[in-house]
Phi, psi and omega in degrees: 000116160276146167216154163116085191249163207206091159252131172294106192120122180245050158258199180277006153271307125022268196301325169278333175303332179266308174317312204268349173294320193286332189302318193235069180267347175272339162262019178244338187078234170296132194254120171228114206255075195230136159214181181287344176294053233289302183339285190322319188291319181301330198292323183303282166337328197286323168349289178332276206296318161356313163238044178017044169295339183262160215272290153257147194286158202183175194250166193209104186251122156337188120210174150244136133210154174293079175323331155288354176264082174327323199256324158306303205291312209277346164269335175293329193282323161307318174285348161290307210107000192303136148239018151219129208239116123331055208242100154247024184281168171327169180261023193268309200323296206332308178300337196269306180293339181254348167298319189302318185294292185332264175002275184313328182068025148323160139273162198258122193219131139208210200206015168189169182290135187272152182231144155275096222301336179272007191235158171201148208070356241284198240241177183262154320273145198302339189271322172320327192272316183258283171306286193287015138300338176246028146347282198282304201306326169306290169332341186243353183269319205105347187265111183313129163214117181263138200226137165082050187244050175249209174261333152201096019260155214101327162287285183333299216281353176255323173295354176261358166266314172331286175294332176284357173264327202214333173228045149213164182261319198227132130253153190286312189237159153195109172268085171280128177237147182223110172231149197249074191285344194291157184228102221239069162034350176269195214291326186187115187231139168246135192291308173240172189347121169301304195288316164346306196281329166302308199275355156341305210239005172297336181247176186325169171253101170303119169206169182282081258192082179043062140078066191179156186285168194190133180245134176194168208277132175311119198085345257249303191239144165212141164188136183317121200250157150240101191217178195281107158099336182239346174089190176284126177228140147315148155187162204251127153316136170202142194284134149211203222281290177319319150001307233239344157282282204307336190297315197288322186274267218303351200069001169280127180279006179210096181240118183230143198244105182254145138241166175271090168237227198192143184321296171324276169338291206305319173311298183295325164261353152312335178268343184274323172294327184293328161253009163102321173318340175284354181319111206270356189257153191307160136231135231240140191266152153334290204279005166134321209280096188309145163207148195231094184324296191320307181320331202271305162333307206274319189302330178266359162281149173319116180309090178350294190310318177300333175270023205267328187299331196239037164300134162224173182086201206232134136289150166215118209217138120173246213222135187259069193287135135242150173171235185219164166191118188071019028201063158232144163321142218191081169229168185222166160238109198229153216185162174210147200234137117249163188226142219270341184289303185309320142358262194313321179286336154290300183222003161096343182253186200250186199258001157264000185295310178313316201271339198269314176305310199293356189259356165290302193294355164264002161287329215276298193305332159268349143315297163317311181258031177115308189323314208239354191287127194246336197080001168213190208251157197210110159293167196299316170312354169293332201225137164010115192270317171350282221271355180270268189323338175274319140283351205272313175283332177297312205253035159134340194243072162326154132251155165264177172204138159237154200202193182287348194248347145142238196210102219213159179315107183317130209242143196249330206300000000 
């Protein structure tokens, strides 16, 4: 049994990870919150208690630290008591935060692929360049690290373990779709971190392609999705984090990542990249002035967490499976609708901040009690999908399944 949680990071994912953590404070124990901003951390807690969220009383403490500084991180985690670590911070962070957890014999959580702030793309597969070097060393500390326990990736990468255990002998395709039907009324926005969200998508488009890495252009491939609850959608082939797992574990020989965007996006960001603004490298201004084009965009854009009071609509996000069964043709579709005003009305972030947090904290939650503690590091598709998918319905984010036999609640049982 672990207690005791320590999350890295005060954005709006952050922020649903301190709500649904105080919801379940009684297996989780002490709640401790650190960035570099303590203010940010207090607003989250003050949130918290706001909305009497926490379950038994208990303590939920503030901090500062530099995420980047290994050796901070790795006293913070001693001066809390955490044995579990929550790292939602930039993804620049990850290593530095999972070097500590190593140190500490914490365990490790996050929700995205670690980056290097001077690379953007890097060569396939991505977990191959940073985490999974630090294998053996999780094995050998003893230390649980679960990587990549948002929703995509993590919810997607258990519903692709789901199907290859149980309603297929082969499979052929796996199409993960994430379209973001909502709408949160300003002119332009990025739902999470602007430099983040840019550099996704500023480099090749990565995917799995009969069973070998494959390259295209951002926007380059589109088509059209038919799905539950948002209707007919665009969506882009695009390179992400899970991609770059599942090809590698499961043996599917055709992996693909579609999203969903809107015109406007596709415009705005195509005129920004074409000029250069997406630029993760310095340029020096007339007047003297060092500057990092990307940086500067995200400053003058909207904080993603401001857009949650006038968020509407619905996400649909989950696995397009084709293959076999019983040696006949065989696809399902598992998937989860969320919504983003209920989002908000819960825990104060908007819904996709809702789909990427709550499935850390049902990692958080398995960890504690044994289930996920494995003592090495592990993508999601490693462990058990049930008992994750199963909480997952408890603490807000129902799934589904549509098949031949129509379209119904996923059965878990």
């Amino acid at each position: 049994m672990k207690r005791n949680v320590l999350i890295v990071g005060a954005g709006g994912v952050a922020q649903v990870v301190a709500h649904k953590c105080a919801q379940n404070n009684d297996l989780l124990g002490e709640l401790h919150i650190a960035s570099r901003t303590l203010a940010k951390c207090e607003a989250i807690i003050a949130g918290v208690q706001a909305k009497g969220a926490m379950k038994v009383p208990g303590v939920f403490a503030a901090h500062t630290v530099d995420a980047m500084d290994t050796d901070a991180v790795v006293a913070l985690i001693r001066a809390t008591g955490a044995q579990i670590v929550l790292n939602l911070g930039s993804s620049f962070v990850n290593m530095t935060v999972l070097e500590a957890c190593i140190a500490t014999g914490a365990a490790y959580i996050d929700t995205a692929i670690h980056e290097d702030p001077a690379k953007v793309c890097e060569s396939p597969p991505w977990y191959a360049n940073y985490e999974w070097k630090r294998r053996a060393a999780c094995a050998q500390a003893g230390v649980t690290a679960i990587l990549g326990a948002g929703f995509d990736p993590g919810v997607v990468n258990a519903y692709a373990r789901l199907a290859a255990d149980e309603y297929f002998d082969h499979i052929t395709s796996l199409d993960i779709i994430d379209i973001n039907a909502g709408s949160h009324g300003r002119w332009f926005a990025t739902n999470f971190d602007p430099e983040i969200n840019f550099r996704e998508f500023t480099g090749q488009v990565w995917s799995w392609q009969e069973g070998k890495w494959t390259t295209n252009e951002m926007f380059e491939v589109g088509q059209e999705w038919d799905l539950p609850v948002v209707g007919r959608q665009k969506a882009y082939l695009t390179g992400h984090d899970e991609v770059h797992s599942l090809s590698q574990n499961l043996g599917i020989p055709n992996v693909r990542f579609w999203m969903g965007f809107g015109e406007r996006y596709i415009t705005v960001f195509s005129v920004l990249k074409n000029l250069g603004l997406l630029s993760e490298k310095p340029v020096t201004t007339a007047e003297g002035l060092e500057v990092v084009p990307l940086k500067l965009v995200k400053a003058v854009l909207p904080d993603p967490a401001s857009l949650a009071p006038d968020y509407q609509g619905k996400t649909c996000i989950g696995d397009i499976v084709k293959g076999t069964k019983d040696g006949k043709p065989a696809e399902v579709f598992i998937y989860n609708v969320a919504d983003h005003a209920e989002a908000y009305a819960e825990v104060g972030s908007q819904g996709i901040s809702y789909t990427a947090g709550v499935p850390a904290v049902a990692a958080a939650l398995l960890v504690a009690d044994g289930t996920w503690d494995t003592a090495k590091m592990c993508n999601i598709e490693d462990l058990p999908p049930k008992p994750f998918l199963s909480l997952l319905d408890r603490l807000g984010l129902p799934s589904r399944i549509r098949d031949a036999d129509g379209d119904r609640p996923l059965p878990l049982g």
